[in-house]
C-alpha positions in Angstrom: 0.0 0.0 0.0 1.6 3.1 -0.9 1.5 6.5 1.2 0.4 9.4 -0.6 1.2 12.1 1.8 -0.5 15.9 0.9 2.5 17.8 2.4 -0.2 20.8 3.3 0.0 18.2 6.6 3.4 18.9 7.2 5.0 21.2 10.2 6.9 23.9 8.3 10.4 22.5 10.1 9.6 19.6 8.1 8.4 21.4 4.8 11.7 23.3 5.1 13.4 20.0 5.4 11.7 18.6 2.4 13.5 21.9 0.5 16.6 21.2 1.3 17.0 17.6 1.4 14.2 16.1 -0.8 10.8 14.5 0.6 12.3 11.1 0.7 15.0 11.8 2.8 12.7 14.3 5.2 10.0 11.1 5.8 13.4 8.6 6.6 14.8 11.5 9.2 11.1 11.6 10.4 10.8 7.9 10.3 14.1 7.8 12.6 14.4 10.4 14.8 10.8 12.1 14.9 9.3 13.9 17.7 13.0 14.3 19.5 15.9 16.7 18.8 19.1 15.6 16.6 22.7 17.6 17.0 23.6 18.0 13.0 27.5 18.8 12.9 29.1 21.7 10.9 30.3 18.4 8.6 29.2 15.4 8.3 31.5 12.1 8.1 30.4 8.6 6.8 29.7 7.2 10.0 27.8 9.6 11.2 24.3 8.5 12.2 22.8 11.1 9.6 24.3 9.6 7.0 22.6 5.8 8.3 19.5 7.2 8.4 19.2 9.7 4.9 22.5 9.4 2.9 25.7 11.2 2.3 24.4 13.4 0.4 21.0 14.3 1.9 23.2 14.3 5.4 25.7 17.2 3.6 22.7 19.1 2.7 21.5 19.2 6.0 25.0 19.8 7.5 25.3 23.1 5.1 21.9 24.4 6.1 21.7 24.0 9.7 25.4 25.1 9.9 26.0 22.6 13.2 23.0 22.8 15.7 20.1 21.4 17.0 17.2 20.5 14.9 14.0 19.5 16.2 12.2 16.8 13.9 8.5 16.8 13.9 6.6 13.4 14.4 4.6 14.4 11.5 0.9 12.6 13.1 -1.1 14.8 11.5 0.6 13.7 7.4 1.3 10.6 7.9 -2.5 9.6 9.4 -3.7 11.5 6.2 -1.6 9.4 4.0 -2.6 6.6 5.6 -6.4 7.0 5.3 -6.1 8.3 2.0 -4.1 5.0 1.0 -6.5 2.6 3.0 -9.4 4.0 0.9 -8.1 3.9 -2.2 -6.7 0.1 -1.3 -10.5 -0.9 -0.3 -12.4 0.5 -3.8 -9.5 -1.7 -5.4 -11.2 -4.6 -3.4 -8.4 -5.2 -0.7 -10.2 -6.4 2.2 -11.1 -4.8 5.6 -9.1 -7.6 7.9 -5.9 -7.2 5.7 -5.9 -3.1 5.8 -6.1 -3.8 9.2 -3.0 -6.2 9.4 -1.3 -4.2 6.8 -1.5 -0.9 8.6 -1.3 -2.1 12.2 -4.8 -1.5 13.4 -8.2 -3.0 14.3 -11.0 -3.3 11.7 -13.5 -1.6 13.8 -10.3 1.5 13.2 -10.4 0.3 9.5 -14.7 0.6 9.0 -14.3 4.2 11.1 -11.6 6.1 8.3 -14.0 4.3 5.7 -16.8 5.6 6.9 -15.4 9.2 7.6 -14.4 9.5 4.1 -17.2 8.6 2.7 -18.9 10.9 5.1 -16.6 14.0 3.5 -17.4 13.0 0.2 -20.8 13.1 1.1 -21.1 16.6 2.5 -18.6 17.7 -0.4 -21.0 16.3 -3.1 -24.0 19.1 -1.0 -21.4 21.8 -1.8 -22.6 21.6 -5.2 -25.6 19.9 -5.1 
């Protein structure tokens, strides 16, 4: 199931990151090191945790932005549950069923009917809009 995430979601510390190191490698420093703080170095070297986590190149990026300092990295909640809902609909009108969307993304089915239902719900009242 793939994740497509509206980045209107996203914190601006992260919609800055995505500028200057690409979305991919802003959702992997997410993915790693969201919600705390992270020390990024005037320059990086290969071992450096940065460079595990988003790549040499992504990690020099960073390294030249932040200049060495402390960066807080957003959990991102808000995008990624977005993403998610928006990717368990669009799995379900391709037929994937309830049980494995739940097994799939880690939640209950009862959690599975309730974002199916709250979409459909939005569609709903965004159909009246132009009714």
């Amino acid at each position: 199931m793939a994740l497509l995430l509206d980045t209107k979601y996203l914190p601006p510390t992260v919609s800055e990151l995505v500028d200057v190191i690409g979305l991919v490698a802003a959702l992997q420093l997410v993915e790693c090191v969201g919600g705390t703080r992270i020390w990024v170095p005037q320059t990086v070297t290969q071992d450096h945790p940065l460079v595990k986590w988003i790549g040499q190149d992504a990690a020099e990026a960073l390294a030249d932005h932040v200049c060495g300092g402390e960066l807080g990295v957003p959990r991102c909640a808000d995008a990624l549950r977005a993403a998610r809902n928006t990717a368990i609909c669009e799995s379900r009108s391709k037929g994937v069923t309830v049980g494995r969307l739940a097994l799939e993304c880690g939640l209950t089915e009862r959690q599975v009917f309730s974002i199916l239902a709250s979409a459909r719900e939005a569609d709903e009242r965004q159909q009246d809009m132009f009714a």
